[in-house]
N, C-alpha and C positions, 0 to 999 in steps of 0.2 A: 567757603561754604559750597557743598554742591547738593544735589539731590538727581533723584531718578523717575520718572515718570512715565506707565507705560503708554497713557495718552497726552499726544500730542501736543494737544490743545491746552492741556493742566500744564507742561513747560511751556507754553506760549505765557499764560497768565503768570507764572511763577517770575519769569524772564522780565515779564513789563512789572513785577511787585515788588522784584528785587532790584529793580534801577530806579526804583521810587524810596525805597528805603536807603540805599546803600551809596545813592549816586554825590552825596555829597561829600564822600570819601574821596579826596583824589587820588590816592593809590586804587580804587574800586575799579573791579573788569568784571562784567558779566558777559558769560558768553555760553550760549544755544547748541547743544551738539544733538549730532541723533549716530547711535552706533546701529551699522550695520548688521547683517548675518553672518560677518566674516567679521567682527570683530571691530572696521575699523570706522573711527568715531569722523564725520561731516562737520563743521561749522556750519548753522543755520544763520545765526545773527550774532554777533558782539556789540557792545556796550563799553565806552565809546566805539565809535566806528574803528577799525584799523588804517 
């Protein structure tokens, strides 16, 4: 599942809704990107941790 969000804040809350739903999946990874102006996508936070 992914989604797009152009404020921040709305993937902040998405991030913490979707490790509340999904965390009980052991295959389950959530993870927070933010892309750039050039394209290239950041890791904000992952679920579990790395």
């Amino acid at each position: 599942m992914q989604g797009a969000w152009a404020i921040r804040e709305i993937g902040e809350l998405k991030f913490r809704s979707w490790i509340v739903s999904y965390g009980g999946i052991s295959e389950a990874r959530v993870v927070l990107t933010e892309r750039g102006v050039d394209g290239v996508e950041k890791v904000l936070k992952e679920w579990p941790e790395a």
